[in-house]
N, C-alpha and C positions, 0 to 999 in steps of 0.2 A: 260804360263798360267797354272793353276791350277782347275783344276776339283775336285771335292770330293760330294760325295752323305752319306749326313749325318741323318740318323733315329733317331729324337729326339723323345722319347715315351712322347706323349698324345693322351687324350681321343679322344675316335677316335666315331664320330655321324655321323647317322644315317636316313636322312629323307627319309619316301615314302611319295609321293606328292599323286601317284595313280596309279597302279596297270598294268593300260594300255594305260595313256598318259603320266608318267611319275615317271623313276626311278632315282632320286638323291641320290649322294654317296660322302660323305667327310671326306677323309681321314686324318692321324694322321702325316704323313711321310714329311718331309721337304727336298724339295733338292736345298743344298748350294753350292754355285760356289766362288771360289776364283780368283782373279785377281791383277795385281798391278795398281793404279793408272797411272792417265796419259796417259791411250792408249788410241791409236789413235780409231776414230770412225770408226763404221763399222766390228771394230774385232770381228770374231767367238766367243763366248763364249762355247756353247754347242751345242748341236744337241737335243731341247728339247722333241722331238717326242721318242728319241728315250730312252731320259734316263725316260719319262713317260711312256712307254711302250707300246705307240700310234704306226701305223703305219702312213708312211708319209702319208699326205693329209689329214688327219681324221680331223688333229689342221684347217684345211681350214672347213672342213665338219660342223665340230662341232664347230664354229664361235667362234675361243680359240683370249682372249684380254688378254690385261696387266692391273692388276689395281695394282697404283703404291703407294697407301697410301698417300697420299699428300708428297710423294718425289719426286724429280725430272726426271724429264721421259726419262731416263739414257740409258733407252731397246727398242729395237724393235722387235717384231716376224713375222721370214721371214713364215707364215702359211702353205706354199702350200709345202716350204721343211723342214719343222718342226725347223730351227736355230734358236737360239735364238741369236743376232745380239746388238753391243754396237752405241747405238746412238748419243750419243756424247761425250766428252774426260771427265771423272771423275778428278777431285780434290777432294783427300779424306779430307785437310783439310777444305774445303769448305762444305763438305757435312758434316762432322762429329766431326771438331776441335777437341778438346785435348781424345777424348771419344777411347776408346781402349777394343773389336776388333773392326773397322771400319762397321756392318754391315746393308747393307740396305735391308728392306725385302718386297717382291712384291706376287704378287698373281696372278697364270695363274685362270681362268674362264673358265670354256665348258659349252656350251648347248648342248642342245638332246641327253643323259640327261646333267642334270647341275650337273657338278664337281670343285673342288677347289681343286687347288696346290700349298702349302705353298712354297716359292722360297725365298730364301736368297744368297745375292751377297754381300761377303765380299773382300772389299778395303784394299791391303795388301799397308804398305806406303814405298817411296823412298827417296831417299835422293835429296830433290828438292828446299829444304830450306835451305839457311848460315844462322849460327846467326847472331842474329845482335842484339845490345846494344843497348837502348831505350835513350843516348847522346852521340855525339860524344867527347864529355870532360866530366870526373869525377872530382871536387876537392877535397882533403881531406885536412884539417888542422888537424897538428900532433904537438903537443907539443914536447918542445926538449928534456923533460925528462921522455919520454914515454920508459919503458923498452923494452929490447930486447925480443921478445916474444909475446907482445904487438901484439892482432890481432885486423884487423879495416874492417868490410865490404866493401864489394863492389855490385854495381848491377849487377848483371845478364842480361845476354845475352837471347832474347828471339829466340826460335826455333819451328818453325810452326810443323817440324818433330816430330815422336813422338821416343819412341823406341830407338834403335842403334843410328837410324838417329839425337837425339835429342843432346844438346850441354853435350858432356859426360867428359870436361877436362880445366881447365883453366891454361893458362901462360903468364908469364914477363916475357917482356927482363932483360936478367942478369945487376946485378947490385950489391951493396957492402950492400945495407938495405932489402930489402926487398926480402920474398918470395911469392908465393900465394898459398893457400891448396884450394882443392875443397873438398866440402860437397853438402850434401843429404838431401833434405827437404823431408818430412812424404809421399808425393806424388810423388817422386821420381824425382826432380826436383833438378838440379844441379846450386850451389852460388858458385863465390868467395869469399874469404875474406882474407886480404892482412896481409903476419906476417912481423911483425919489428926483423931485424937478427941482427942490429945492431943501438946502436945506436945514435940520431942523435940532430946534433949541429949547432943551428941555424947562429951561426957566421959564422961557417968555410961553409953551404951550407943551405941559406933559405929557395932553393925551389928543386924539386925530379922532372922530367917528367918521365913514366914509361907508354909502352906500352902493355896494356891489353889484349891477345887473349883468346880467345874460340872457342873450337873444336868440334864438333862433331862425332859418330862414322860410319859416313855412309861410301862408300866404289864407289868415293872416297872423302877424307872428305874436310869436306866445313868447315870454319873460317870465323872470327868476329874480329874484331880489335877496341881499345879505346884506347882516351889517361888517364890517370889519371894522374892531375897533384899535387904533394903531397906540401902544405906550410905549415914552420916549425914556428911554434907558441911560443911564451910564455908561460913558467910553467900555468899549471892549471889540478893542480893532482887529482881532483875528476869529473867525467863523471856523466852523468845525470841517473838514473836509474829508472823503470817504477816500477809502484806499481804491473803491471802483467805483467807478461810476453805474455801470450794469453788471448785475448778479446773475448770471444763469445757470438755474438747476434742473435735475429731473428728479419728482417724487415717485413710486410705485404709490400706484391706488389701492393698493393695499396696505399703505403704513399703519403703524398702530398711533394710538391719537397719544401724543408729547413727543412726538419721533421728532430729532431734531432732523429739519430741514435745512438752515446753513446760518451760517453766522457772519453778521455785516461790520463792519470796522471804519471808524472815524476817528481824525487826530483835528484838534485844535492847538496849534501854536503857544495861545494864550497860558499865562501859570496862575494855578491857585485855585480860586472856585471859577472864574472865566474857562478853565480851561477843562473841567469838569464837562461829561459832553452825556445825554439822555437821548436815548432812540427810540423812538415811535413809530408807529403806523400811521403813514400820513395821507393816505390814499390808495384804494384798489379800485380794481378797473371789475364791472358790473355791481352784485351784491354784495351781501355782506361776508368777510373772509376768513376759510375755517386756518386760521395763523394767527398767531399769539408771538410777540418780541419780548422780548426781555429788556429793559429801558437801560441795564447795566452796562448787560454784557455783548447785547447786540444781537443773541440766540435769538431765531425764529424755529418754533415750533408749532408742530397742529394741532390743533387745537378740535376738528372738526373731522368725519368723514370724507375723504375724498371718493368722485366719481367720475372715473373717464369720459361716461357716454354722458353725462349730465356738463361734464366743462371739464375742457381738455387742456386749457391754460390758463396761469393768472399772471397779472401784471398789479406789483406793489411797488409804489413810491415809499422809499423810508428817510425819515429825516432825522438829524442829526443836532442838538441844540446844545450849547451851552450856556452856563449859568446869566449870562450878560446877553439871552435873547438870541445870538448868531444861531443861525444854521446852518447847515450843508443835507443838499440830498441826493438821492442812489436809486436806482430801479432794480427792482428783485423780478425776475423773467424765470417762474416757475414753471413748468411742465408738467403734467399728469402724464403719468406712465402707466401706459393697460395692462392689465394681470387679465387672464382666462379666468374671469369670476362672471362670466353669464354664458348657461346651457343655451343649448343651440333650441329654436321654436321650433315645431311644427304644427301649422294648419291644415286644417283639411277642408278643401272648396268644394267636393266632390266625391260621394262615397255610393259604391252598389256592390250590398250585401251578398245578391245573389246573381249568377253568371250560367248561363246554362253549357252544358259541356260541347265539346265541338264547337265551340265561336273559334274563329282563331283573331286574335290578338284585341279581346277584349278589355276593355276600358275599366279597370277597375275601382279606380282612385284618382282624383288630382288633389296635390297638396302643395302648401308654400314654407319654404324654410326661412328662417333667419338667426343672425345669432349681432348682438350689435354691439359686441368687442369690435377690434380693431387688428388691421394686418392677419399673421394666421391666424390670431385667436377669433377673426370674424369668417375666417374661410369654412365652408362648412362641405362633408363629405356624406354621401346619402348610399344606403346600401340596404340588401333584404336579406335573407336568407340564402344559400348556395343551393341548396337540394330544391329549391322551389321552383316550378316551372312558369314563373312569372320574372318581369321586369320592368326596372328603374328607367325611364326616359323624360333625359330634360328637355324645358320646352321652352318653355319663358323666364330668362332671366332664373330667379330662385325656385321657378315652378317644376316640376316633377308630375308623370304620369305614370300610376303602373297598371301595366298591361301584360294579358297572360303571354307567354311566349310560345307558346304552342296549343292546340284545343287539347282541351280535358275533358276527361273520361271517368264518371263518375262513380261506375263500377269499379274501378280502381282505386278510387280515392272520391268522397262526397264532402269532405272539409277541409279547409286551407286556414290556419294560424298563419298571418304573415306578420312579421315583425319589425316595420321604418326604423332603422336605426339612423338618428344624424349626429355625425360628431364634427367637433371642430375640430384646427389643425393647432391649436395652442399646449401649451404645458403647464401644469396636465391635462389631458385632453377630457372634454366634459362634452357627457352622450345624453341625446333624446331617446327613449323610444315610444311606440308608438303600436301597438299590436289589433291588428282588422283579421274581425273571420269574415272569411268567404264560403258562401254555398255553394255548391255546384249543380245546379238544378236540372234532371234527369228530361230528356230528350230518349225518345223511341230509333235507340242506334244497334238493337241486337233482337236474331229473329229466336224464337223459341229452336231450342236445342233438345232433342228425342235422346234419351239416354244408351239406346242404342238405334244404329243402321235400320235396324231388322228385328222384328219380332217374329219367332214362329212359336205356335199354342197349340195344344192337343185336347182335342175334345174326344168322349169316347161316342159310337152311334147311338140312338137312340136316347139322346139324354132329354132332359125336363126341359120344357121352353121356359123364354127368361133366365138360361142357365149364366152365371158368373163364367168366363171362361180364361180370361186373364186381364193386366193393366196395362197401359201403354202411359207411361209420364216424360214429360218435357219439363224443361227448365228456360227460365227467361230472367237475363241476368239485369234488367231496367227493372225501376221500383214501382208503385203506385199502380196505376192502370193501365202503363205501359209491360206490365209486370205480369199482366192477368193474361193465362191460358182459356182459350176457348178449344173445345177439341172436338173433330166432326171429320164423316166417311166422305171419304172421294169418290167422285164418280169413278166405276172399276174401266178398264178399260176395257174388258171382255165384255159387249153388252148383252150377251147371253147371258151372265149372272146378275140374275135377281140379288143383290147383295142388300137391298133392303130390306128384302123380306127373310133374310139371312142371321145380319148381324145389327145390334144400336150399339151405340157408343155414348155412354153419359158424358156430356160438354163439358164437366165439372174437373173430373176427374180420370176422365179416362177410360174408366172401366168398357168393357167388351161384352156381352150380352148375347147368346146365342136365341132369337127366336123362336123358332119350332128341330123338332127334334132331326137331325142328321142322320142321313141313310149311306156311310160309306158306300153299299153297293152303287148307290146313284153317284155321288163324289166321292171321290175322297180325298182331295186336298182344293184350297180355293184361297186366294193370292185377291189383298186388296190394299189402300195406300191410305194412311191416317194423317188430316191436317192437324199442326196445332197453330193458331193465330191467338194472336197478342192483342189487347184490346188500344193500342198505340194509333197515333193519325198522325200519318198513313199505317195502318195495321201491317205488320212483316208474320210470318208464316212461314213455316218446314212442313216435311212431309216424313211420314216413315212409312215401308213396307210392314206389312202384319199375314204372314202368312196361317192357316188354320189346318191342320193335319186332322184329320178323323179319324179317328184308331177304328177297326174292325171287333166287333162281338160278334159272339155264335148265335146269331138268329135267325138261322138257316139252314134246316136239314136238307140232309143230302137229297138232289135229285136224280132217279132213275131214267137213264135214258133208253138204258136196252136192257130188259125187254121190258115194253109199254105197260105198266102195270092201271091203266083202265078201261083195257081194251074186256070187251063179253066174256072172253074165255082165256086162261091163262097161255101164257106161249109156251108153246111146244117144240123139243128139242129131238133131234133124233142119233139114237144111240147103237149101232151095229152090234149084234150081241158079240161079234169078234174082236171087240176092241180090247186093246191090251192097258196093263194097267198105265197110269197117266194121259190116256187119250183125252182133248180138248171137248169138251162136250158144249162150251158155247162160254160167253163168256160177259162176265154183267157186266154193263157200262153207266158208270154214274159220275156228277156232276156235283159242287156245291158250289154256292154263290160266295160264301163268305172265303174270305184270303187269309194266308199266313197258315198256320196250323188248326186253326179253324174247319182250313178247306181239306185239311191232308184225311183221304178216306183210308177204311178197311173193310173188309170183308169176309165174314163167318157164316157159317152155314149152321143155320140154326136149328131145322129139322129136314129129316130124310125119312122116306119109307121106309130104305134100307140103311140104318145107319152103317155106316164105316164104308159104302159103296163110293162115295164119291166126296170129294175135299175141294175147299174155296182155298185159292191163293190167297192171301189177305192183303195182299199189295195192290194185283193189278185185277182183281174177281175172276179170274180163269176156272169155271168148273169143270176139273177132270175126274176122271174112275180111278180110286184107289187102289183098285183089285181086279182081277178077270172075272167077267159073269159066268154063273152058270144058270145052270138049267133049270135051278133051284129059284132063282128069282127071280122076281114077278115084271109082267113087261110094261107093267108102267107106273113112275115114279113121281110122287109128288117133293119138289124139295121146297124150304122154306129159308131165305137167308135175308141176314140184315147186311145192311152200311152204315158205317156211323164214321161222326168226323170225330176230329180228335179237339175237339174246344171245350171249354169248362161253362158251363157241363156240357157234355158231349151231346149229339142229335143223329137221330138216324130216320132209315126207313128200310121198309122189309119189301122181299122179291120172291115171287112166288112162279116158281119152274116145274114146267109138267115135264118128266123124260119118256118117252117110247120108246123103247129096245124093240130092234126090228131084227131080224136075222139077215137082213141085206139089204139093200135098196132097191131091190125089184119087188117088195111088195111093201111099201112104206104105209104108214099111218099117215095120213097127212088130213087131219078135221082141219078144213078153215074156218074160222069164229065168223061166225053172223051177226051181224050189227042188228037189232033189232031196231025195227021203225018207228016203233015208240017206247025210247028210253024211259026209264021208271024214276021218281023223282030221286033216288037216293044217287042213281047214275047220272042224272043234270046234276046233284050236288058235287061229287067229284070231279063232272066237268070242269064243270066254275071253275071248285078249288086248283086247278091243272091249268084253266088259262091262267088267272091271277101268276102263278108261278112261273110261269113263263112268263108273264107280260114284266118280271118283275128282274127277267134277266137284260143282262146288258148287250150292247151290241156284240161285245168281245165273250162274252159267253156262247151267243148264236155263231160267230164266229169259228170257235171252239169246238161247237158241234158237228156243222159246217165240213168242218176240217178233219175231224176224224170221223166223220162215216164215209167222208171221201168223195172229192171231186166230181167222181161222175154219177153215186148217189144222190149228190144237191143237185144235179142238171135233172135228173129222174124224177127229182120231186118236185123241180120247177116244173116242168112237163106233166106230170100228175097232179100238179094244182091248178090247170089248164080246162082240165077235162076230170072224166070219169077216173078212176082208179082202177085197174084192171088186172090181172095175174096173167103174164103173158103164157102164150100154147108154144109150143114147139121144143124144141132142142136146144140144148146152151151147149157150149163148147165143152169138149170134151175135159176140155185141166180144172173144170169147175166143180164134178163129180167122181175124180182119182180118188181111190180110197189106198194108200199105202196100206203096205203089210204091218203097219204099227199101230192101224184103225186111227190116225187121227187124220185132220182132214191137211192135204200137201198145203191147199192155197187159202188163201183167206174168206171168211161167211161174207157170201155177197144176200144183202137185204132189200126188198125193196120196200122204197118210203114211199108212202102216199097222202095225199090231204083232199079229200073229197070235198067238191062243194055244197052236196047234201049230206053229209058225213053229220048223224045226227050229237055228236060232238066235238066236231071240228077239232080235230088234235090231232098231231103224228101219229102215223099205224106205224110201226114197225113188224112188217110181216115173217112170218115163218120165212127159213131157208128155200128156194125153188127149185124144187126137183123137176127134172125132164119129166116130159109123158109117158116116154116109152118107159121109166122104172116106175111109174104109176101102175102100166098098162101089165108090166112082169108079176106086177101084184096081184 
């Protein structure tokens, strides 16, 4: 066996597919291996690993095939120890009849990355062939006055060999007439043809037998044997002669079968029946010939299918005879002419279904085209679709790659019909197709999307725990598990809000869940951020704001701030019997927790001693005297009024005002209540109910308070929670006891607030107004 590693220079290309899933490389370099026909299967050829400059195992690694071009699958590759191995016994005539050098050419393939290696395996030929003569009897008729010299063909011996091996020499048995010369046809194809040495005389010997061999030059050499047997004719001195000597035509391989191919033409000189002339088929070049002559007229016609890609030319010897044995002969040099009667192949060496989105310029396909017409009709054009976001890239010779041209997005499209179209360049042009669906297999490339920015919900207070309060839904546009919302609270950023023990959120769906019941007065709105995540790896996630309003109910009646209603004994007001009508007689101050119109008070005087003596503002609770007292009514008044707010249903509470009518202020009533030392249990129960109520306002309510009894009453009561409570002695300034001529009072009720530390109900006193001594002492 014969090894040889031959660098035939071509262009040597170049694909990148991409960068980091794939680097393709196709080389320019061919390596050819020589062999002689006939060996047995199994033989070694090479060690392919190692003349590609692989190490062994890699050809297993790298999933290395054989593509064999539609030849016969001759190879095998042992992969794991790189050989490359003869699969079955070659016949070079078989594979390649009269064609010289014998060679057939294959293709090694690697993936990971993808490479091509031109391989060529040339079939050296042996001597496996005798000739052999296409009859085992030649006749010739020789006239007797044919001269010495006189040369007369013979047919040739065919030899499947090519080469040395092929028929290289012709001989006769010895004899007194005849010799044989061999010649050389333009293709290098060896005739007899038989010379007259002497000659010859029908009386003395009518007929010649002479045994024809041929030789070959193989080693060692093989032989062919004919008989020709020679009959000695009557004078007839002129041979038939052709008007050409070579006929050349071109048929289309398309003809229909009797299509006349051409017609050959012979004159003989001679007259009568000598001059009569019959044309035959006197030899073609390989098998047997789809052409038929007409012995008359000299018409050759087909007789048979013609096939370009099967035999592209023939060569026929015609000869010419007339009736006295002469011949003459002509070569017919026919041509097959290619028609566009073979679709263009295509194979596929390489195919993935599915692609995940985002590769960029993934590998979809490798295929190999062919078409084995001739000229354009073998030129072949490869093309996909226009709107597709993939492409056609040659690589190897007939090979094609298609790769997407840009990454894909499955959300936008999850299937790909592509369509190889190959056509030839012939007339009429004849198309492959070819139709691959591709997946586009989903990748975690989109994070959950909140239908909206911002949710804000409205809960009303006091609702049922567990309550439904609204949804929050996301959307996520990946499929499968990449597709699945998980949904859960964020830590708040205020970490002051307990928002666990607030709000759940079901993972499933969203849903929002208010725990235990909401007390607007304590909040009333509360701000927290909902993740949705995607069950994707690496999981992707959003977030949304969810803001919670609490709407306000009336569950809070009005509180009384002035005058204290659970103090011992009710507050007492002091009323100059001079007062005129509308005089301010003092004036309620109340409070509610709840907001909106909820909070919005009024005030009605519910009962009086004297009805029609005295009226509630209903706005701001101002009790003033309707009318001028007399002398008729009594000097002291009990009134009884409510406040109520305006919420559905409305809530109140009732104020209970003692009046004194004094005839001046120098002899004033002024009982101060005594707090008894041991309240009775009904009076610890109001307590309670009083702290509770306060404890239950908010800062900006105390505020509120704060604020309108007035600056320097809060410092009063700071300083009076210090210590004792005490009613101060002496004299207040004069503008604090002005009583205008209109009886109402110039300046405003100053009170004093106290909070005792033994105060056996710890609660704001608001005490009576504080008269001087000396209008005590006038009393």
């Amino acid at each position: 066996m014969e090894t040889a590693l031959a660098k035939t220079p071509e262009k040597r290309q170049v694909i990148f597919l991409a960068i980091l899933l794939l680097l393709w490389e196709s080389g320019s370099e061919a390596i050819r291996y020589s062999m002689p026909e006939e060996t047995e299967s199994g033989y070694l050829i090479a060690n392919l690993a190692k003349d590609l400059g692989l190490q062994i195992g890699e050809l297993a690694t790298r999933g290395a095939r054989i593509h064999h071009n539609g030849n016969k699958e001759l190879l095998q590759l042992d992969a794991k120890r790189g050989n490359l191995l003869l699969k079955e016994k070659p016949d070079r005539e078989a594979l390649c009849g009269a064609t010289e050098p014998c060679v057939l050419h294959f293709q090694i393939i690697l993936e990971n990355p993808v490479q091509f290696f031109q391989t060529d395996l040339q079939l050296t030929d042996i001597n496996d062939h005798a000739p052999e003569f296409p009859d085992t009897e030649m006749l010739l008729k020789i006239q007797e006055i044919a001269q010495p010299g006189t040369v007369f063909p013979l047919k040739a011996a065919q030899d499947s060999d090519i080469g040395s091996n092929a028929v290289q020499n012709y001989t006769v048995n010895p004899n007194l007439h005849f010799h044989v010369v061999t010649h050389s046809h333009t293709d290098g194809r060896k005739y007899p043809e038989l010379v007259l040495d002497r000659a010859l005389d029908r009386e003395e010997q009518p007929e010649l037998t002479l045994i024809l061999t041929a030789l070959d030059g193989g080693a060692p050499r093989r032989s062919g044997t004919t008989t020709v047997r020679i009959e000695v004719v009557d004078i007839n001195d002129n041979a038939p002669q052709f008007v050409q000597s070579l006929y050349s035509v071109e048929v289309p391989e398309d003809s229909p079968l009797n299509a006349l191919v051409v017609t050959v033409s012979a004159r003989d000189l001679d007259a009568g029946i000598h001059g009569n002339v019959a044309y035959s088929l006197f030899q073609g070049s390989g098998g047997p010939q789809p052409f038929v002559i007409d012995e008359i007229s000299g018409e050759i016609r087909l007789k048979g299918a013609l096939d370009f890609e099967a035999t592209p030319y023939y060569n026929m010897e015609i000869v010419a005879t007339d009736s006295g044995g002469l011949s003459g002969k002509c070569t017919v040099s026919i041509q097959v002419v290619d028609v566009n009667d073979n679709a263009p192949k295509l194979t596929i060496s390489s195919l993935t279904h599915s692609i995940p989105e985002n590769a960029p310029e993934a590998v979809v396909a490798v295929f190999g085209v062919s078409d084995p017409d001739s000229g354009d009709n073998g030129r072949v054009l490869c093309s996909i679709q226009n709107e597709l976001p993939f492409l056609l890239k040659p690589t190897f010779k007939n090979f094609y790659t298609l790769v997407t041209e840009r990454p894909l997005d499955r959300e936008s499209r999850a299937e790909y019909n592509i369509t190889i179209s190959v056509s030839d360049l012939g007339t009429p042009r004849l198309t492959t197709q070819h139709t691959i669906t591709v997946q586009v297999s989903d990748i975690n490339d989109n994070a959950p999307t909140f239908t909206q920015t911002s949710y804000t919900l409205f809960v009303h207070e006091n609702n049922s725990p567990a309550l439904h309060i609204g949804t929050i839904s996301a959307t996520d546009a990946d499929s499968g598990s990449n597709g699945l919302i998980n949904y859960s609270l964020l830590p708040p950023h205020d970490q002051q809000l307990a928002l666990v023990s607030l709000i759940s959120i079901n993972s499933d769906n969203g849903q929002l869940f208010a725990l235990r019941a909401l007390d607007y007065e304590a909040v009333q709105a509360f701000e927290f951020y909902v993740g949705a995540t995607d069950g994707g790896s690496p999981a992707l996630s959003s977030q949304a704001l969810v803001r919670v309003v609490v709407l306000d109910d009336n569950d809070n009646a009005p509180f009384v701030l002035y005058p204290l209603q659970n103090a011992s004994a009710p507050c007492t007001e002091l009323l100059p019997r001079a007062a005129e009508s509308g005089y301010l007689v003092t004036k309620v101050v109340a409070v509610d927790a709840d907001s909106g119109q909820n909070a919005w008070l009024s005030f009605q005087l519910l009962k009086a001693t004297e009805p029609g003596l005295f009226n509630v503002w209903a706005h701001n609770g101002e009790v003033r005297t309707a009318r001028l007292l007399s002398e008729r009514d009594v000097p002291k008044h009990r009134l009884l009024l409510v406040v109520k707010d305006n919420g559905e249903p409305p809530r109140s509470a009732s104020v209970m005002l003692q009046v004194l009518v004094v005839d001046g202020f120098s002899q004033p009533y002024l009982p101060l209540p005594e707090v008894a030392l041991n309240p009775t249990k009904e009076e610890d129960m109001l307590t309670l109910y009083l702290v509770i109520a306060l404890a239950s306002v908010s800062s900006l309510f105390l505020l509120s308070v704060l604020l309108f009894v007035g600056v320097r009453l809060c410092r009063r009561a700071r300083a009076a929670s210090l210590g004792d409570c005490s009613i101060p002695e002496g004299h207040f300034p004069g503008h604090l006891v002005d009583v205008s001529s209109a009886g109402t009072l110039s300046q405003n009720y100053h009170y004093e607030v106290c909070l005792t530390e033994d105060s056996g109900t710890s609660d704001f006193k608001f005490m009576s107004p504080i008269i001087p001594t000396s209008l005590l002492q006038d009393s």
